[in-house]
C-alpha positions as CSV (number, residue, x, y, z in Angstrom):
1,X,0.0,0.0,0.0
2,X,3.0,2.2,0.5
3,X,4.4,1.6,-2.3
4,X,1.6,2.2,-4.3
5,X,0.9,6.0,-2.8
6,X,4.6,6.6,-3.2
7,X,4.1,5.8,-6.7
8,X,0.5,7.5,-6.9
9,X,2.4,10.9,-5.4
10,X,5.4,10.5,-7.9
11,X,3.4,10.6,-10.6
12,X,1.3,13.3,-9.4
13,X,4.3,15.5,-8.9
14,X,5.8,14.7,-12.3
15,X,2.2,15.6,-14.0
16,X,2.8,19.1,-11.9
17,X,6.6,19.8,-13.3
18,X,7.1,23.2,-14.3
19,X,8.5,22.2,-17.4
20,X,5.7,20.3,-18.9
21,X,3.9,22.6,-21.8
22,X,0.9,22.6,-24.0
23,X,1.1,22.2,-27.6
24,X,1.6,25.2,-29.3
25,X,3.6,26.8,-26.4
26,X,6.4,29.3,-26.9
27,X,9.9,27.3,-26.4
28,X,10.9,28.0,-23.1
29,X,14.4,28.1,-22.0
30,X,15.1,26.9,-18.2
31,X,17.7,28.9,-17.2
32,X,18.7,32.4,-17.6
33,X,22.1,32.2,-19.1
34,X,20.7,30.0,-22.0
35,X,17.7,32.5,-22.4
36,X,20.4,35.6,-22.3
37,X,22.8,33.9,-24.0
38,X,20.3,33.4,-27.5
39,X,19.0,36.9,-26.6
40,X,23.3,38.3,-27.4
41,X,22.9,35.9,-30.5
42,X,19.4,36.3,-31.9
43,X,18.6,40.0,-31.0
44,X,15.3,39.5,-29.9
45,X,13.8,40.7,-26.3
46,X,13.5,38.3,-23.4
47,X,10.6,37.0,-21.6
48,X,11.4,36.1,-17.5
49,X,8.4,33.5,-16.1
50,X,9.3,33.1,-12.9
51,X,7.1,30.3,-11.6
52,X,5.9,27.0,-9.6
53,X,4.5,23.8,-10.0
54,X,2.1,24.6,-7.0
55,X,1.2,28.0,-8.6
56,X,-2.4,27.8,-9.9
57,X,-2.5,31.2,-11.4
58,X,1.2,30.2,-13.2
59,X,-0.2,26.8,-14.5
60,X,-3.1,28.8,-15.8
61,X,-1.0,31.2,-17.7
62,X,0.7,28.2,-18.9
63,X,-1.6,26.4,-20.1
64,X,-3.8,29.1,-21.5
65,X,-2.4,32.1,-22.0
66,X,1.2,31.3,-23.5
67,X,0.2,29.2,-26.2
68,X,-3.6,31.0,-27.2
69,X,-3.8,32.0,-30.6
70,X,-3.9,35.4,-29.3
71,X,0.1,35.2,-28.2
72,X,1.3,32.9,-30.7
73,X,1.6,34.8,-34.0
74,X,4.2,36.8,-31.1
75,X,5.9,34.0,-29.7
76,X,9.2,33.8,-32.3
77,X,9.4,37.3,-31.3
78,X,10.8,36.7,-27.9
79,X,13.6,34.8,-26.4
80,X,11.4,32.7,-23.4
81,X,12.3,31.4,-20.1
82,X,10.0,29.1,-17.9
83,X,12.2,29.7,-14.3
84,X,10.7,27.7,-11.4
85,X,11.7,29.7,-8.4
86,X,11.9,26.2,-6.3
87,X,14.8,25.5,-8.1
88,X,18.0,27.1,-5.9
89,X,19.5,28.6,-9.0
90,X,16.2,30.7,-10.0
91,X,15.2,31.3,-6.6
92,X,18.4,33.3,-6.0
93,X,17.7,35.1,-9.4
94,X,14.0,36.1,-8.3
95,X,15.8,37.3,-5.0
96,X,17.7,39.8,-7.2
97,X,14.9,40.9,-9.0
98,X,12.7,40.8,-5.7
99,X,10.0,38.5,-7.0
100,X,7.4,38.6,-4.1
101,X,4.4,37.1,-5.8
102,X,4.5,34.7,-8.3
103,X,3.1,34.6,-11.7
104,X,5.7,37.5,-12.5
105,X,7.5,38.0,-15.6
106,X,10.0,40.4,-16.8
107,X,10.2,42.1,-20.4
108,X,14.1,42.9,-20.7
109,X,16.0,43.9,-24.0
110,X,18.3,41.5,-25.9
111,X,20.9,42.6,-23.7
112,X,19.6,41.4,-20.7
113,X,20.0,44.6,-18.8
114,X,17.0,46.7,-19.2
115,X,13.7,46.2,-17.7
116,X,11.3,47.2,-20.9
117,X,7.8,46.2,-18.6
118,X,7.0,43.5,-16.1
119,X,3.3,41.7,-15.2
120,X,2.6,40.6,-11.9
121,X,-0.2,38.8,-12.4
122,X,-2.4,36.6,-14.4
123,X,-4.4,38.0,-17.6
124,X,-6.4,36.8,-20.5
125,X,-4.5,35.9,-23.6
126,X,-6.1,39.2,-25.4
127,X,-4.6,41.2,-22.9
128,X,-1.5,39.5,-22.6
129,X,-0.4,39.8,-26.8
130,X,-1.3,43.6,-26.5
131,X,1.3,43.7,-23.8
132,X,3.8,41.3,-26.2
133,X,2.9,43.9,-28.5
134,X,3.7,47.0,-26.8
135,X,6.9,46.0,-25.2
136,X,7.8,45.1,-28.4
137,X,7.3,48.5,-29.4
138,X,9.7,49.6,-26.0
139,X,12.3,47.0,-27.3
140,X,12.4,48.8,-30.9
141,X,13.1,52.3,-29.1
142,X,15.9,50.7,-27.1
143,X,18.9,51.3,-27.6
144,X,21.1,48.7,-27.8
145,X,24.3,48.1,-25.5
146,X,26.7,45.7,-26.3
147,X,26.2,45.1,-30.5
């Protein structure tokens, strides 16, 4: 009987893993050197999700919102990064950037070190491309450091 809840709450918590995504998600990065790093080499703006399994507004966003129809005509326009704040190394990353609630994403440039917006909360997938939209605006009006 043991055995069998073990495995019952093993598979639970893998069903619940942060990294798991819908069809017709946005690739997400993990980390934020490999989502900075593609930002240096591609140019494009970067998206920070920071996250949780146990987050039921976050798995809503995630399963609704990042990959609507509404977002994904924006998605190739963004470098992404899905960054569970359980994890030590994004934890200490959402310390720096004094993440109190979670969902909460950053816009930054492509270099990483400008702040273009941020969202702090959950919103429909309408509202959530016009905000893709207008930091992509913010992004264009950047100047760029670094190129």
């Amino acid at each position: 009987m043991k055995k069998a809840l073990l495995l019952l709450a093993t598979l639970f918590s893998l069903s619940l893993h942060a990294a798991d995504f819908p069809k017709g998600s946005p690739k997400f990065f993990t980390s934020s050197g490999a989502v900075l790093k593609a930002a240096k080499e591609n140019g494009r703006p970067v998206i920070l999700v920071f996250s949780a399994a146990w987050c039921g507004p976050c798995q809503k966003m995630k399963k609704e919102v990042y990959p609507s129809s509404e977002v994904q005509p924006l998605q190739d326009k963004f470098n992404w990064a899905y960054l569970d704040i359980d994890d030590e190394a994004n934890g200490k990353l959402a310390e720096g950037f004094k993440v109190e609630t979670i969902p909460h994403l950053f816009f930054l440039d492509s270099t990483g070190k400008t702040t273009l917006d941020e969202l702090k909360d959950v919103t429909a997938p309408k509202d959530f491309a016009k905000k893709l939209t207008k930091v992509l605006k913010k992004a264009e009006a950047s100047p760029k450091s670094g190129n």
